[in-house]
C-alpha positions in Angstrom: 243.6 437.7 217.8 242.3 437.1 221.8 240.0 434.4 220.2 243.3 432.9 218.5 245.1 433.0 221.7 242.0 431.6 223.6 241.5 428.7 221.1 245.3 427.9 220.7 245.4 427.7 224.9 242.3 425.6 224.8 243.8 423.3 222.3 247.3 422.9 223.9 245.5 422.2 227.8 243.5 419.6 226.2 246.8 418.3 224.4 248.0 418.2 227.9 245.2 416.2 229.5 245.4 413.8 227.0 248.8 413.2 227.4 248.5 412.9 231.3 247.6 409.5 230.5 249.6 408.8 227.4 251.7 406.2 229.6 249.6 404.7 232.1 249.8 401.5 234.0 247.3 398.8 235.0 248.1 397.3 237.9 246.5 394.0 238.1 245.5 391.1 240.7 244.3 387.5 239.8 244.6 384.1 241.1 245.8 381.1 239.1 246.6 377.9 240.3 247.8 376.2 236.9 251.5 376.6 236.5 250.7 377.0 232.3 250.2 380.5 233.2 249.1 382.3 230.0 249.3 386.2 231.9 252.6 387.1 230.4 251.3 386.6 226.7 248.2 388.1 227.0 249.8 391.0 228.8 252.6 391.2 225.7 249.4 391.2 223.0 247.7 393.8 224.7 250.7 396.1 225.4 251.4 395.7 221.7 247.9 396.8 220.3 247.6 399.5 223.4 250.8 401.8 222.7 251.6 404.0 226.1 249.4 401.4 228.4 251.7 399.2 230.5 250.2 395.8 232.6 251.4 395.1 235.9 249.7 391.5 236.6 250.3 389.9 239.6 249.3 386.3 240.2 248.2 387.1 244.3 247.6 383.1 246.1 244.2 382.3 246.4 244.2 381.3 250.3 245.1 384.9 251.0 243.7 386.9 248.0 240.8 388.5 249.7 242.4 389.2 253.0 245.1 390.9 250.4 242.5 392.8 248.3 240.7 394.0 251.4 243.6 395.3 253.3 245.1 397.1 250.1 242.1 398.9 249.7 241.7 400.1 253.4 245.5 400.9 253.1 245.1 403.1 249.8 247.3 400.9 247.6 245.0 399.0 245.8 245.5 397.2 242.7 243.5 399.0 239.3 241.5 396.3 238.7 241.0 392.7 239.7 239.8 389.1 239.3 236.6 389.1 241.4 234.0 386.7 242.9 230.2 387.6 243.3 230.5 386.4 247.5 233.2 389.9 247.9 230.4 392.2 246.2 228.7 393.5 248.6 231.7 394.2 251.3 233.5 395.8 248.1 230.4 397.9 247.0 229.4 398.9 250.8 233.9 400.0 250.8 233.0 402.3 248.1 235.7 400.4 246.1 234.4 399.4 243.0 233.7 401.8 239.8 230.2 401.1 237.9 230.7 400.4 234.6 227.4 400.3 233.3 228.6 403.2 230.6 231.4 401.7 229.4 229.3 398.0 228.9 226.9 400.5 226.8 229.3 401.6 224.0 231.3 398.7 224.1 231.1 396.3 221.3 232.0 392.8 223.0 228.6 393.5 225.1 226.8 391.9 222.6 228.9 389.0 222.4 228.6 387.6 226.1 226.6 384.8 226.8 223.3 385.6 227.6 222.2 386.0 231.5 225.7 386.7 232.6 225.3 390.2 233.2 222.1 389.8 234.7 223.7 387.0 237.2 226.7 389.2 238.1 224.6 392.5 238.5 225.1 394.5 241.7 222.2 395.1 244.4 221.7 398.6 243.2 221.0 397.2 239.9 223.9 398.7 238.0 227.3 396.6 237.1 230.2 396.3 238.5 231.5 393.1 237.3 232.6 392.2 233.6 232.7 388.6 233.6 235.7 386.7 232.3 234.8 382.7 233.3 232.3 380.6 234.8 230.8 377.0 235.0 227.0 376.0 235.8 225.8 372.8 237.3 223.8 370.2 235.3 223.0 366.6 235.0 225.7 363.9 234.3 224.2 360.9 232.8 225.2 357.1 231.2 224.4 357.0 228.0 225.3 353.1 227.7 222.5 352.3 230.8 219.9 354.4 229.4 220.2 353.3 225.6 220.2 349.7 227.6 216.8 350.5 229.2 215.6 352.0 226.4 215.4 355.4 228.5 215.1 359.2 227.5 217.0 362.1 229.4 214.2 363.3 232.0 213.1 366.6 231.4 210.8 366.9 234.2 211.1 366.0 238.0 208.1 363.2 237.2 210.5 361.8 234.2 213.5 362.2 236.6 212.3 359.9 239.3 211.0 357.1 236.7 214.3 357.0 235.2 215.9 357.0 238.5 213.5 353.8 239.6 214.5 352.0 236.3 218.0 352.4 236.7 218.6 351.0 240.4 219.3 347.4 239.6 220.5 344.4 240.4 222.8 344.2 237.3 224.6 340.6 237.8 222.0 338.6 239.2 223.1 338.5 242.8 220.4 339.7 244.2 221.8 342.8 246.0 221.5 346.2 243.9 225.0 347.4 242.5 223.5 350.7 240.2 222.1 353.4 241.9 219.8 355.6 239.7 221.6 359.0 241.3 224.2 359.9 243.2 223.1 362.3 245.6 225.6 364.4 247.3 224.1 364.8 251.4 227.4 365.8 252.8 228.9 369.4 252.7 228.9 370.8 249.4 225.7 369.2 248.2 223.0 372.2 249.0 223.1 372.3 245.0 221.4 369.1 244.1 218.9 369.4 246.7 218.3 373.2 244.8 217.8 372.1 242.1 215.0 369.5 243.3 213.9 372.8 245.2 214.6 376.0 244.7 213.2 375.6 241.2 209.2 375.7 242.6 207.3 378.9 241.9 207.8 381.4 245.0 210.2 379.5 247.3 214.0 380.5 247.5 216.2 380.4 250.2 214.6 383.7 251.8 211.2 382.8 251.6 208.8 380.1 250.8 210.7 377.3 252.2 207.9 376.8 254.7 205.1 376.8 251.7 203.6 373.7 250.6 205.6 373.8 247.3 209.0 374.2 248.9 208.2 371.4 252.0 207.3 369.2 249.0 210.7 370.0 247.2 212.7 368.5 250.1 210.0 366.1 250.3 210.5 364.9 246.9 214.4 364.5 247.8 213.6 362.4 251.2 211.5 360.3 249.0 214.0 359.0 246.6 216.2 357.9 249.2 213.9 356.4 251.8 210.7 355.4 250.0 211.9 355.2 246.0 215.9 354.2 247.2 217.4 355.5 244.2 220.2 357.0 246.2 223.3 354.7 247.3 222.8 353.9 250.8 225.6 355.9 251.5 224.3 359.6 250.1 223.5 360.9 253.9 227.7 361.2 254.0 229.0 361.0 250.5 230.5 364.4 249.2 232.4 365.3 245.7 234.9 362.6 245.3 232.1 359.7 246.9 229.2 361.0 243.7 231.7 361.4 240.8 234.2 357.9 241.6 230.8 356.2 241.9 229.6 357.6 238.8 232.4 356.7 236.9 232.6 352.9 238.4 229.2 352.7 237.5 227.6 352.4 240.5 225.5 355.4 239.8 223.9 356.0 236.7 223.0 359.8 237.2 224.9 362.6 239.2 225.2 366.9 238.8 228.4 368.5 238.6 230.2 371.3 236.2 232.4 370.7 233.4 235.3 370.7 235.8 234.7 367.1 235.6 233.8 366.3 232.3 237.1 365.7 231.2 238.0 363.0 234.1 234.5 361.7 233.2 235.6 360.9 229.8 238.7 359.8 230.3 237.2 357.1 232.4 234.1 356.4 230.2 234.2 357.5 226.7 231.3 358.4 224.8 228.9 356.3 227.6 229.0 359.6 229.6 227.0 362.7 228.5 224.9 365.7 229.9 221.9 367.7 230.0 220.5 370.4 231.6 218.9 369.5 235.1 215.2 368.7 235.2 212.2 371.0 235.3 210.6 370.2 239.0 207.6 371.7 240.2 207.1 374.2 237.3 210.5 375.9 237.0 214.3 375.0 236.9 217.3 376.0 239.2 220.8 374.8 238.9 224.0 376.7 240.4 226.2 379.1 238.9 229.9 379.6 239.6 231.3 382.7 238.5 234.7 384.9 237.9 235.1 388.5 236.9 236.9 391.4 236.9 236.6 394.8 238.3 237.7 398.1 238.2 238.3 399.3 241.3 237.2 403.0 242.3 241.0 404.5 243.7 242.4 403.5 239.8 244.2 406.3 238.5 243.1 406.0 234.6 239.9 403.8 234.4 239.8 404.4 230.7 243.9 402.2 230.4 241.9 399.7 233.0 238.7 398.9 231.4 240.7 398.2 228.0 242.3 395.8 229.5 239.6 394.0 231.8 237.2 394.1 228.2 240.6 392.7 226.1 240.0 389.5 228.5 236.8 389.0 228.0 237.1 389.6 224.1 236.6 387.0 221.7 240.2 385.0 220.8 241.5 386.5 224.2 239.3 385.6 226.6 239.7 381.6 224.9 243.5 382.1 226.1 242.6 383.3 229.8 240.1 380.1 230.1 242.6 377.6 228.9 244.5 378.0 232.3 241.6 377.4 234.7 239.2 375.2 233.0 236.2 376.9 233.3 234.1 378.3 230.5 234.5 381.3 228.5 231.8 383.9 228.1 232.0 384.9 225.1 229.5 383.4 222.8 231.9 382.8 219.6 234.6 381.3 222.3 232.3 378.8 223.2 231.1 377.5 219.8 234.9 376.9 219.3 236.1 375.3 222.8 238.0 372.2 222.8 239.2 371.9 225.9 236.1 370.2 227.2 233.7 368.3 224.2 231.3 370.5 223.2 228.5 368.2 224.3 229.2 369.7 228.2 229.7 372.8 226.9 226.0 372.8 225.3 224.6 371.4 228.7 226.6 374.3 230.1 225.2 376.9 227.8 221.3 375.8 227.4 221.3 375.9 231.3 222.6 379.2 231.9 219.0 381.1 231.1 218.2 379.1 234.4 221.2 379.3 236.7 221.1 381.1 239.9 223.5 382.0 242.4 222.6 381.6 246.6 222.2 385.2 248.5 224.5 387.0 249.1 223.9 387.6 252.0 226.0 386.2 255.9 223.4 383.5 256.2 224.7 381.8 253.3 228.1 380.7 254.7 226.4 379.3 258.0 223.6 377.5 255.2 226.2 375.7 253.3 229.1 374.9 255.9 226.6 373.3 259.0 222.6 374.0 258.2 222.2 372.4 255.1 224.4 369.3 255.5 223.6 369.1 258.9 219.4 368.9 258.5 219.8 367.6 255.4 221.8 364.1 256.6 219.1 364.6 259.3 216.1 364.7 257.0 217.5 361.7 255.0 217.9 359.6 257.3 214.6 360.0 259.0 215.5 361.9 262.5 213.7 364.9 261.3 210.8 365.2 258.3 211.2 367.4 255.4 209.0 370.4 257.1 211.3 370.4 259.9 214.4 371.1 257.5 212.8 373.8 256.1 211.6 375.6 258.6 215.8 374.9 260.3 216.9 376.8 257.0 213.6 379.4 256.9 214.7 380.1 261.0 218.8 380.7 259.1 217.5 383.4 257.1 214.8 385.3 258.7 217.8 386.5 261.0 
C-alpha cells in the first residue's frame, strides 16, 4: 500500500510539472522592414498545431534592435527568443545569454533538411550552436549572357579564365574609338572588401588574420591592382564606385561582369531579361571564397520554457514555413526542399546561391572587422588602385589592423 501511495504521488508531481508549462508563451523579437508582414499568420498556424503555446512576436526597428536586445538582457526582461546576426555572437555568448542548442538540433528532424554548411557557418567559437538559421544570401558572379554568347565566351571558372574573359569583354562596342564595356565592375568604395576577397582570401593559408603578408595573399591584391592599372578591365571610375555605381552600370551595359546576392537579381531581370545570369565566383589561387550574409534565431538563456521556444524557432525554419518567413525579406530559405521550389527569385540565382554555399565564408568576428570594412579596406584599397601605394603595402596596412 506505501508503494501505491509513493507511485500515485510520483505520478501526480510529474502530472504537475508537466502542466507547469501546459500554457506557455514565447515572447519573440525580429526585424522586418517589408510592410507584407507574414508574422501574424505564421504565429496563428503554429498556435493552432501547438495547443497551450502562445506567440508574442514583436516586429522591434532595425536601427535600434541591438541596442534594445542588449539592454533587455542586462535589465532581465529579455525576449525568449530572437532574430539574430552572426556580428552580436560573441557579446551575446560572452553575456551568458544565449542557450546551446546542440541537443535539440540532434533529435530534431528538420536538421537534415538544412542546406548544407549553414550550421557549420553559424557555429559558435566554442564549437557548439547557438544559432538555428532561418535566411541568408551568398555573393557570386553576375554575368551577360548576350556579350559572352557574342564573343563566343565560357563562364570563367578559374582566376586565369576570369581575367581573359574580362580582357575580351572591354571594348570599344560602336566604333568610336573610346571603350564603353568594361569587363567588371569592381566595387573600390566602402562596401567592396567582398570582391577583392574573393580575388584573395581564397589562396591557401591567407585570411584576414594571417597570411596577408605571404607571397600568395600580396599576389591576391596584386592580381586585383592588375586588372585595373595594367589589364583595365575595371571602369575608370572603380577606385570610388560603390553598390548603386557596379549594379546601374551593369544593367546599362557598361559592365559585363559584377558580384552581388540575389537581392538584386530580380532588379537585374527586370532590366535585362534572360541576357543576365550567374555563377558561382571563380577559383583563384587554388581555392574559392565568396561572402555570406546570414539571419537566425536564438533562444535566449533567461527563457522560461525553452522546450515552447525551440518549437517555435524550428517551425520557422521548417519546410513550407520557413518559404512564408522568406517571402517578406527576400533572402533565401534554408531549407533544402524550400529552395528547389522558390519563385520569388528564378531559380538560376538561386542555384548560383546554393552551389556557392560549400565555399562561403563570413569575415572574423572579431573588433578589427568594423575598423577593416568602414576606413582600412576602402581607404588602402582606393589607394592601392590608384597607384599611391603597391599591393604589399595594403596588405601589410590590413595585417598591422589585425595583429592588434
Amino acid at each position: 500500500m506505501r508503494m501505491l501511495k509513493v507511485l500515485t504521488l510520483a505520478s501526480a508531481m510529474a502530472l504537475s510539472a508537466g502542466l507547469a508549462h501546459a500554457d506557455s508563451t514565447v515572447r519573440f523579437w525580429y526585424h522586418f522592414d517589408n510592410a507584407d508582414n507574414p508574422m501574424d499568420a505564421l504565429v496563428e498556424k503554429f498556435e493552432a498545431a501547438n495547443p497551450g503555446i502562445t506567440v508574442e512576436a514583436e516586429n522591434v526597428p532595425w536601427n535600434s534592435y541591438y541596442d534594445q536586445l542588449y539592454t533587455s538582457i542586462i535589465g532581465g526582461n529579455a525576449p525568449d527568443a530572437a532574430m539574430v546576426k552572426m556580428f552580436a555572437l560573441p557579446r551575446l555568448a560572452e553575456m551568458g545569454a544565449l542557450e546551446p542548442l546542440d541537443a535539440m538540433l540532434e533529435s530534431w528532424d528538420g536538421t537534415a533538411n538544412l542546406q548544407d554548411n549553414l550550421l557549420e557557418l553559424t557555429k559558435g567559437p566554442d564549437g557548439k550552436h547557438y544559432y538555428l538559421p532561418v535566411q541568408y544570401v551568398v555573393l557570386y558572379l553576375y554575368y551577360r549572357t548576350d556579350m559572352f554568347e557574342e564573343l563566343g565566351l565560357s563562364v570563367p571558372k578559374t582566376c586565369d579564365e576570369f581575367r581573359e574573359a574580362a580582357k575580351a569583354l572591354t571594348r570599344d562596342t560602336d566604333g568610336d574609338g573610346q571603350i564603353d564595356t568594361y569587363g567588371f565592375g569592381m566595387r573600390g568604395g566602402k562596401g567592396g572588401h567582398d570582391h577583392w576577397a574573393t580575388f584573395t582570401l581564397s589562396r591557401e593559408g591567407v585570411t584576414l588574420e594571417e597570411g596577408l603578408d605571404s607571397e600568395a595573399g600580396v599576389a591576391g591584391t596584386q592580381y586585383v591592382v592588375d586588372l585595373f592599372r595594367q589589364d583595365e578591365v575595371f571602369p575608370p571610375s572603380a577606385p570610388n564606385d560603390g553598390f548603386q555605381e557596379i549594379i546601374g552600370a551593369f544593367k546599362a551595359g557598361k559592365t559585363a561582369m559584377t558580384i552581388h546576392h540575389i537581392g538584386s537579381a530580380n532588379g537585374m531581370v527586370e532590366a535585362l531579361g534572360d541576357k543576365v545570369s550567374a555563377a558561382p565566383v571563380p577559383e583563384c589561387g587554388g581555392g574559392r571564397w565568396t561572402g555570406f550574409g546570414d539571419e537566425s534565431t536564438a533562444i535566449l538563456s533567461s527563457a522560461e520554457d525553452k522546450e515552447a521556444a525551440w518549437k517555435w524557432i524550428s517551425f520557422l525554419s521548417s519546410e513550407g514555413n520557413n518559404t512564408t518567413f522568406n517571402e517578406a525579406t527576400g533572402q533565401l530559405p534554408v531549407v533544402k526542399a524550400d529552395s528547389e521550389n522558390w519563385s520569388l527569385h528564378p531559380q538560376r540565382f538561386v542555384k548560383a546561391t546554393v552551389d556557392s554555399l560549400p565555399f562561403a565564408e563570413l569575415l572574423p568576428n572579431v573588433p578589427e572587422t568594423s575598423d577593416f570594412v568602414n576606413t582600412v579596406w576602402p581607404v588602402s584599397m582606393q589607394r592601392a588602385l590608384t597607384g599611391e601605394i603597391t599591393a604589399e603595402e595594403m596588405n601589410a596596412e590590413i595585417s598591422e589592423l589585425f595583429a592588434k
